[in-house]
N, C-alpha and C positions, 0 to 999 in steps of 0.2 A: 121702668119698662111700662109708661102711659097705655100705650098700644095693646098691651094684655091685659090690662085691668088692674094692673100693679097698684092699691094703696092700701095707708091704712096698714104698712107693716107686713103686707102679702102680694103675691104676685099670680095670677090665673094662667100664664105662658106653661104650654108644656113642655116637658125638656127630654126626649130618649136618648139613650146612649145608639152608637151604632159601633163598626167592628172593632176592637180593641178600645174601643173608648167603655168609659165606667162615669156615672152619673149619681151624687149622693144630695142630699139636704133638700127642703121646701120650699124654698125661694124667699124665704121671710129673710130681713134682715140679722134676726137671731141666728137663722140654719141657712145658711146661702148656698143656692150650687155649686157645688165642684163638682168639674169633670176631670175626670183623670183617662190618660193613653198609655200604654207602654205595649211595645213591639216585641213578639217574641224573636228569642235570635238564629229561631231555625227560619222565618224569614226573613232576615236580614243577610245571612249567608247563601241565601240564592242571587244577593246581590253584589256579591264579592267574588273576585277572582284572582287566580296566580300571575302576576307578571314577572318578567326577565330576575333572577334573585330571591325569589319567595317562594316559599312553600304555600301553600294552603289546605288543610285535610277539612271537608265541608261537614264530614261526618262531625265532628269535637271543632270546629270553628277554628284551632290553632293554625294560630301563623306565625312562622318560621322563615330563618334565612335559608336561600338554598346552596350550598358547596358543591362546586364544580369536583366532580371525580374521576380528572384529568389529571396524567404524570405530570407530578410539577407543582402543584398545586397548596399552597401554605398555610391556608386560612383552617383554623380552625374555631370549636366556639370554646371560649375558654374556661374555665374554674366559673369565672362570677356571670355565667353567662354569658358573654359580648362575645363578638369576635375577634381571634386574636391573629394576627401573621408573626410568628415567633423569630427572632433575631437568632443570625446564626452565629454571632459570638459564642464561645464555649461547649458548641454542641456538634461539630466540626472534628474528625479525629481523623489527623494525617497519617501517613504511613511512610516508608520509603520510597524518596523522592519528593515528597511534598512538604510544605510547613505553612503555618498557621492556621488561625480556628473561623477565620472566615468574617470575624468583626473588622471593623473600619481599620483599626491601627496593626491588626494582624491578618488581612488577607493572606486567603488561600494562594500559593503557587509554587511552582517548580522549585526544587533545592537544587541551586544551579551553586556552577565553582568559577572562579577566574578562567578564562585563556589562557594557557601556557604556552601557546605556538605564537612565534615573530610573526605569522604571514595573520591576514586579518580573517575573523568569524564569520564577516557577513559573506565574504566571498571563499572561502575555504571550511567553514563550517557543515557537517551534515548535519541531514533530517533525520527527524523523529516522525514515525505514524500512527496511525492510529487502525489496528485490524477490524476483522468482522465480526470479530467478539468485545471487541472495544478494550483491547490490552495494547501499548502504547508498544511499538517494533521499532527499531534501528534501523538504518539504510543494511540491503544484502552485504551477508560476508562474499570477502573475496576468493576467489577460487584460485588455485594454482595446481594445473594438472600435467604429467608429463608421458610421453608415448613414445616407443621404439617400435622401429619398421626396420624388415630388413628382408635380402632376395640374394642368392646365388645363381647364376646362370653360367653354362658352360655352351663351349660351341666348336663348329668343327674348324678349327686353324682357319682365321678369316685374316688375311692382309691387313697390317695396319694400314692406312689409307696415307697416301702423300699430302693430300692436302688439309693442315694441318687444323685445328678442331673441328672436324668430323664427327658427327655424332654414330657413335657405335652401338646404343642403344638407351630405351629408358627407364625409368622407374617408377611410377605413381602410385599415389598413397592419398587417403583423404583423412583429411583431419578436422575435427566438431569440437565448436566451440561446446562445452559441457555446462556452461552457465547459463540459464533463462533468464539473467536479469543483466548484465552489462555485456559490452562488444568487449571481444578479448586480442592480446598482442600475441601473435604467434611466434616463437625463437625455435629455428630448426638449428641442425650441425648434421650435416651431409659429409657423407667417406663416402669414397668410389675408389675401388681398386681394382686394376684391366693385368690380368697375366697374358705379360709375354714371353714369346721365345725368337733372341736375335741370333742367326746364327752368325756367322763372322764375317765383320764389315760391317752387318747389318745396324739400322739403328729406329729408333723407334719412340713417339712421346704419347701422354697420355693425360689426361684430366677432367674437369668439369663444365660442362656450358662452354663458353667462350673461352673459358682461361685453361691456358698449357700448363698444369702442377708437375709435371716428370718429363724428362725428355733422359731418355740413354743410349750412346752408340757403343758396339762391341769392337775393343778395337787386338782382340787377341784372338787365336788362331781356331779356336773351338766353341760351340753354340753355346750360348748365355741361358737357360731353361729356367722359366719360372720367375722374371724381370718382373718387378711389381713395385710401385707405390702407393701408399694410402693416403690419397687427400682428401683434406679435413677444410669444408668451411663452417662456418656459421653467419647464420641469413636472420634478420629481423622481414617476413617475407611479407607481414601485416600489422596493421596497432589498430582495427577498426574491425576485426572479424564479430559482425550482431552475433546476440545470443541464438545461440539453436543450431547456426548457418557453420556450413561442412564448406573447406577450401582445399582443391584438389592443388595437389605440391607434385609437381615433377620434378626427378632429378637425372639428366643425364651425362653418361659417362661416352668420353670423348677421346678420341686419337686421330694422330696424325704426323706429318717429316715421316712417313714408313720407307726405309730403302732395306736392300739389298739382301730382301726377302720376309721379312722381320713379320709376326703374325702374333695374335691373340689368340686366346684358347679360355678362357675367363673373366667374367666380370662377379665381381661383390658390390652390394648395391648396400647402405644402410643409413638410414633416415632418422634421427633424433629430434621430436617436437616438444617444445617446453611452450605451455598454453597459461596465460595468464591475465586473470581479471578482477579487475581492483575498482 
């Protein structure tokens, strides 16, 4: 160090420390300057900060990973420190309906059984769902519900009419589908029975809709009282009734060939609905 007057084993240079720096010895070759620095580290953590993953607590300088505490989430830190996402072999416990433990060679799934139906799964199979509570549901049971209806009316001695299915009067009834969840087939079985009186000669026919079910003529010398037949059909009257939806069914009761006085005095009306949804 010429410049400062450095000989002769001594050096004239002055040497101060300034902030965090430390200054020791006389500059002689025996006792040399050291300076020494060191930072403390509450200001080195005004120079650090948290990004995406880390913790940072500025107060104690620790820094840590940060775990998402989001459903789902696997990671933990484990025994020796690190972080671990733990394998779900062996830790997985099935219940009815399910099997395996969720490792590679025994995944988690369904405890399913063969097909025992000829016709095929992918096309013939139902669904499974899934509710609002998250419990696994079956397609709806089917319903199968059945209704009787039925009406007596009387009247004052009205002419069978001559020409021959005549509507004598009718019947309605309404019928609901009682399932909210599939369209149902409707199966009724309709009786109509028309009392007559033919007195002699007279003759007289009687039925449903367009179809003659009775026809009788009296052919002996005193009035026939109380002529009656019970026809019976049975009607598929729908196979698409939506759920909820009400389908009005009439039935009427019919006559007609009326001669040689022949009259009604009674009709029974009764309506049998078989409701079914599958």
């Amino acid at each position: 160090m010429a410049r400062c007057g450095c000989a002769g084993g001594s050096c004239n240079c002055a040497v101060q420390a300034g902030t965090n720096v430390s200054v020791s010895g006389s500059g002689s070759a025996a006792n040399p300057y050291v300076i020494s620095s060191e930072v403390p580290c509450a200001d080195v953590r005004a120079c650090l900060s948290a990004g995406p993953g880390i913790n940072l607590d500025q107060a104690t300088g620790q820094i840590s990973a940060h775990l998402s505490g989001q459903a789902g989430n696997n990671v933990v830190v484990g025994p020796d420190g690190g972080l671990l996402v733990p394998t779900a072999g062996g830790q997985v416990v099935t219940g009815c309906g399910l099997t395996g433990n969720g490792s590679a060679s025994a995944p988690v799934k369904g405890n399913t059984q063969a097909w025992p139906y000829p016709c095929s799964v992918d096309t013939a199979g139902g669904g499974v769902y899934c509710d609002s509570q998250g419990r696994l549901r079956s397609e709806p049971r089917g319903k199968i519900s059945f209704a009787t209806y039925s009406d007596n009316r009387d009247y004052n001695d009205i002419a069978v009419p001559a020409a021959q299915n005549t509507v004598l009067d009718t019947f309605t009834v309404n019928v609901t589908n009682p399932d909210t969840c599939r369209p149902a087939m409707v199966i009724t079985e309709r009786e109509v029975d028309v009392y007559m009186v033919l007195p002699a000669g007279a003759a007289g026919g009687t039925g449903q809709q367009s179809d003659e079910m009775f026809y009788m003529k009296n052919t002996g010398t005193t009035s026939m009282v109380g002529v009656h037949a019970q026809s019976c059909k049975v009607l598929a009257d729908t196979s698409n009734l939506v759920p909820g939806a009400t389908l009005p069914i009439t039935l009427s009761a019919t006559g007609g060939r009326g001669a040689g006085g022949a009259y009604y005095y009674s009709v029974t009306f009764i309506l049998r609905a078989l409701i079914i949804s599958l």
